[in-house]
C-alpha positions in Angstrom: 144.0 142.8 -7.1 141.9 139.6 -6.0 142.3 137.4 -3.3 143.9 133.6 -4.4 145.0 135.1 -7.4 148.6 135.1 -8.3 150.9 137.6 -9.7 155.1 138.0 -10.3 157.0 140.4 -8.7 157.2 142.2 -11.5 153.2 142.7 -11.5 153.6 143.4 -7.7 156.1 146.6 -8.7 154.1 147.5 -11.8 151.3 147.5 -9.4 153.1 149.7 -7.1 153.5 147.8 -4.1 156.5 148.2 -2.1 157.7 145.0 0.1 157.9 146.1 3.5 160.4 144.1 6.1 158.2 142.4 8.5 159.5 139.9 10.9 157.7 137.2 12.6 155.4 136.8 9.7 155.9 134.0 7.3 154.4 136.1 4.6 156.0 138.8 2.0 154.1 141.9 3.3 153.2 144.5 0.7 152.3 148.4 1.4 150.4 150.8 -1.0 148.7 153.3 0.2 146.4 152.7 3.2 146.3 149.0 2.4 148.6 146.2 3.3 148.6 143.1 1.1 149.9 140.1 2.3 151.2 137.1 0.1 153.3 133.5 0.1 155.4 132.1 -2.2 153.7 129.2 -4.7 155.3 125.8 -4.3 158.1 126.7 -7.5 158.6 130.1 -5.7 158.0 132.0 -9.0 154.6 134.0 -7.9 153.1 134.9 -5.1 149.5 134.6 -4.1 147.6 137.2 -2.6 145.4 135.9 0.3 144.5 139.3 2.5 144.5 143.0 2.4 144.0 145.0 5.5 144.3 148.8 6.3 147.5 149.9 7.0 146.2 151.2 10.3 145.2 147.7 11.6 148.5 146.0 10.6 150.5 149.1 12.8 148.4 148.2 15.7 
């Protein structure tokens, strides 16, 4: 996955990325692994685009 890219849900699932409930944060947060992607909706809410990825650790922090 790439940074200012945009993908659907459906390629967020295929990718296996699970949405994780965050609160406080604006953003959809994503969990796979050790890495944490987060993402915002596009202005016709139809995609999302992916604008960080941290580890997993630094996000629990």
């Amino acid at each position: 996955m790439k940074i200012n890219e945009s993908y659907t849900k459906h390629e967020l699932n295929s990718q296996g990325l699970v949405e994780y409930p965050a609160k406080d944060i604006k953003a959809k947060v994503y969990l796979n692994g050790t890495k944490v992607y987060f993402f915002e909706l596009d202005n016709n809410h139809q995609s999302y685009r992916l604008y960080s990825i941290v580890n997993k650790r630094s996000f629990f922090l």
